[in-house]
N, C-alpha and C positions, 0 to 999 in steps of 0.2 A: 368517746369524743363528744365531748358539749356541743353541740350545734346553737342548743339555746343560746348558751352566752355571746358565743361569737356573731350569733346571727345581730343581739341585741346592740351589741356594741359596733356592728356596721352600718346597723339602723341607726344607733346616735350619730355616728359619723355622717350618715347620709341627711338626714333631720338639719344638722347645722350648716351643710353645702347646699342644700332646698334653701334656706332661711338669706345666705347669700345672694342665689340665685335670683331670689326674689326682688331682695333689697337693691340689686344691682339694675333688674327688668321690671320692677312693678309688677309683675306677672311670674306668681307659681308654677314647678311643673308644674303638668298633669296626667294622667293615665287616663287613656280611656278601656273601661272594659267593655265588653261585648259577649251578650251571651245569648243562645237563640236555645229556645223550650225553656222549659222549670226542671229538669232535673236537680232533684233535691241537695246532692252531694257538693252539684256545681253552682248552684244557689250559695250555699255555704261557702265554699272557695271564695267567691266574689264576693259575699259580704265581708268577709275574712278580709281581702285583698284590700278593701276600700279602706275599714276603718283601720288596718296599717298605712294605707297611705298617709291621713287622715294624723296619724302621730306623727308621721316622717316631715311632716308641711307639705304633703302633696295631693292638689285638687285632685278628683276623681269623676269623671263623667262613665255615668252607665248608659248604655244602651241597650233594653230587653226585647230579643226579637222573639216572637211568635215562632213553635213548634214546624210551622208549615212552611217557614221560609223558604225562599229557592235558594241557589246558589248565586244566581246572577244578583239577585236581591241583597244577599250578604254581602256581595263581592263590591256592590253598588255603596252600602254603606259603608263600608271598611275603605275604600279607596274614597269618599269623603272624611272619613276621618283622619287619612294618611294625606290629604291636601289641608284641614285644617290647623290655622298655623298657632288656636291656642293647646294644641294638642300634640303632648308632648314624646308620648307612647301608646302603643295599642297592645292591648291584651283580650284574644280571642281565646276564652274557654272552650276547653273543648276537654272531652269531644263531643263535633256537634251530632246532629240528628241522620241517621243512613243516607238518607238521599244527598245530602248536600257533599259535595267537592272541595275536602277541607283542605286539602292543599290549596287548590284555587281560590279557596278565602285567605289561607295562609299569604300567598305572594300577593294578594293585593294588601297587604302590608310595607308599606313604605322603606326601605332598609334603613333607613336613621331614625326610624320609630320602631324597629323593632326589638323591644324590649326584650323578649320572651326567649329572643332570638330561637325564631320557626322558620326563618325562609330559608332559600334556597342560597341568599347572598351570604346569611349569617353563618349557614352551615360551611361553605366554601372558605368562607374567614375562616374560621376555628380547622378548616384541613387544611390550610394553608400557613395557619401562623400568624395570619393579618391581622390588623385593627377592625374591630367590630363588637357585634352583642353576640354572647357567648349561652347556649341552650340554658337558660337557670339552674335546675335540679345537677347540670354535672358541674356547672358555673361552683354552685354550693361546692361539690363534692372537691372540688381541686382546693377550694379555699379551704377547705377545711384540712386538707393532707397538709397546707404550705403552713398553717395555724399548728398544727402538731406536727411540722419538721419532719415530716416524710421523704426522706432523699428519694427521688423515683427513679436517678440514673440507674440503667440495666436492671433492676425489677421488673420480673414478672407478674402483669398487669393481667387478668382474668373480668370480663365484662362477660354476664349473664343476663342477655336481654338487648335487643338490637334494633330497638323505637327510633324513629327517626329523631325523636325531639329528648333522648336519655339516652341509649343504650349505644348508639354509633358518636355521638359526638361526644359523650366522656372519653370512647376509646380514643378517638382524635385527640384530646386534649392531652389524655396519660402519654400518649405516644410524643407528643408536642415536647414534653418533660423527659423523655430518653426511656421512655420504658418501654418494654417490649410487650407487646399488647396481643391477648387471645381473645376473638370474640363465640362466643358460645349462645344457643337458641336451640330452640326446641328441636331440629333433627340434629343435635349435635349426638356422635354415638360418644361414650362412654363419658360422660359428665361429669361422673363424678371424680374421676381420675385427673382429667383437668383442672377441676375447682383444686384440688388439694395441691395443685404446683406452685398455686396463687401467692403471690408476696405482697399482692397487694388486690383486693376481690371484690369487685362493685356489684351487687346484687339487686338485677332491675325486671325482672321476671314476671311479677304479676300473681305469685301465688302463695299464699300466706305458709311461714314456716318450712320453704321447701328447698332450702339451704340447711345441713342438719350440722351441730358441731364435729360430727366424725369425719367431714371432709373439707376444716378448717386447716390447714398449714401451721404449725407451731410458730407462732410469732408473726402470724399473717395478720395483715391489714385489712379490717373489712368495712365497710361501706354499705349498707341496707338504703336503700332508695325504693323499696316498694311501704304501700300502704295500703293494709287490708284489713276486711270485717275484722272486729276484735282490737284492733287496738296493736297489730302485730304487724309486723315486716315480712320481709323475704326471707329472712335468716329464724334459725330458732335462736333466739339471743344467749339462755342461759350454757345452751351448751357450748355456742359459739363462742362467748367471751371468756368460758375456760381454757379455751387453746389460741385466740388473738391474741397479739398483743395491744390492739388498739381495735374497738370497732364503735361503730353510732346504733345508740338505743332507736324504737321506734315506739312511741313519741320524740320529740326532744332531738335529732342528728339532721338528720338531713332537710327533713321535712321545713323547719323554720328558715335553714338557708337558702333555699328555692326564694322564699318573698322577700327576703333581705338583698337578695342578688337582684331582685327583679325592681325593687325600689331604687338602688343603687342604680341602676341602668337607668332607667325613666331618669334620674336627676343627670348622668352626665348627658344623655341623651338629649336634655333639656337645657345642658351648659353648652353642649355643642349650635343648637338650633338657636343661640343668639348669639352665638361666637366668641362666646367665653373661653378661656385658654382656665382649666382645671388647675393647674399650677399657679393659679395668680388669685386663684379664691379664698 
């Protein structure tokens, strides 16, 4: 499953409804990021993040907070960003630093700014079915099944990995789509038994290569959403993709659809907050 491509091609899509958006308000999205320490990896994220904005037609404001930040301090600035009205979305990197209450920074996120879709409102949407922002990473993963014609009626749906912000809201979402959803996590007993009933297997775990091919499903659908040291996934790929019938490499799947979702949001997000009706752009 190309995630590349598709991701590129919702990116032009999104670039030419920015360019709209603009033409019609004088005023660009925008994204604000927010990032508190220098953690290196999250440094890179956000530069990442910015200069795809940056092709989509979407300004980008950073804010770099200092390692030592509080919570109240975060919370302070993030609910100034969530009242400023040239700002179109927020995106807090994370994770942030032990001490701080990253939920608590999460909800002072505005829910029509939340892009990222982390709060508590956006999660409710997506177990509900409602209109909202949908978590990015499993946002990707759904678009990507509807992109390669995945019927998900009565498939069994296998979720490894139960983050608040991946692992519980793809299972919402597969479930949303008629499938019968298993969630699986570290006390789950016999694991690997489970993985193999999988018709369709989102692999969001955290630990490089620890999906192995011998407990793919013949014609299973797989879904790698981890990213680890090396360049590797959650899944071992070669052996996995001898027994899928469909799975996303890592580089190149899921990974580029998280920012492509996450642009796409900041712009309708940006068509809503001046009252643009999307169908008329």
């Amino acid at each position: 499953m190309d995630g590349t491509a598709l991701a590129r091609r919702i990116s032009e899509e999104t670039a030419a409804l920015a360019a709209k958006i603009t033409e019609r308000t004088g005023t660009a999205p925008c994204l604000a990021t927010v990032l508190v320490g220098e953690d290196p990896a999250s440094v890179t994220y956000v530069r990442m993040k910015q200069n795809r904005c940056t092709k989509a037609g979407i300004t980008s404001r950073h804010v770099a907070l200092p390692a030592e930040t509080t919570t109240e301090e975060l919370v302070a600035t993030i609910t100034a960003l969530s009242e400023d009205p040239e700002i179109s979305g927020i995106l807090l990197q994370h994770p942030v630093p032990h001490h701080i209450d990253e939920r608590a920074a999460f909800e002072a996120i505005a829910p029509g700014k939340d892009v990222d879709g982390v709060t508590m409102h956006s999660f409710a949407a997506m177990g509900f079915g409602l209109p909202g922002f949908v978590s990015c990473t499993p946002g990707g993963i759904m678009r990507l099944l509807a992109e390669y014609d995945v019927d998900l009626t009565g498939k069994h749906a296998v979720v490894v990995g139960r983050s608040a912000i991946l692992g519980k809201p793809a299972g919402m979402l597969l479930l949303e789509q008629n499938a019968t959803v298993t969630y699986c996590h570290s006390r789950t007993q016999d694991l690997s038994s489970i993985v193999r009933q999988a018709d369709v297997l989102v692999a969001a775990v955290g630990k490089a290569e620890f999906i192995r091919g011998e407990d793919i499903k013949p014609g299973a659908v797989v879904l790698d959403a981890g990213y680890n040291e090396g360049n590797v996934g959650d899944v071992h790929f070669e052996s996995a993709a001898a027994r899928a019938s469909l799975i996303t490499p890592v580089p190149g799947g899921v990974g580029p659809m998280t920012i492509a979702v996450l642009l796409e949001q900041t712009v309708h997000a940006a068509a809503a907050q001046a009252g643009l009706d999307l169908a008329d752009l």
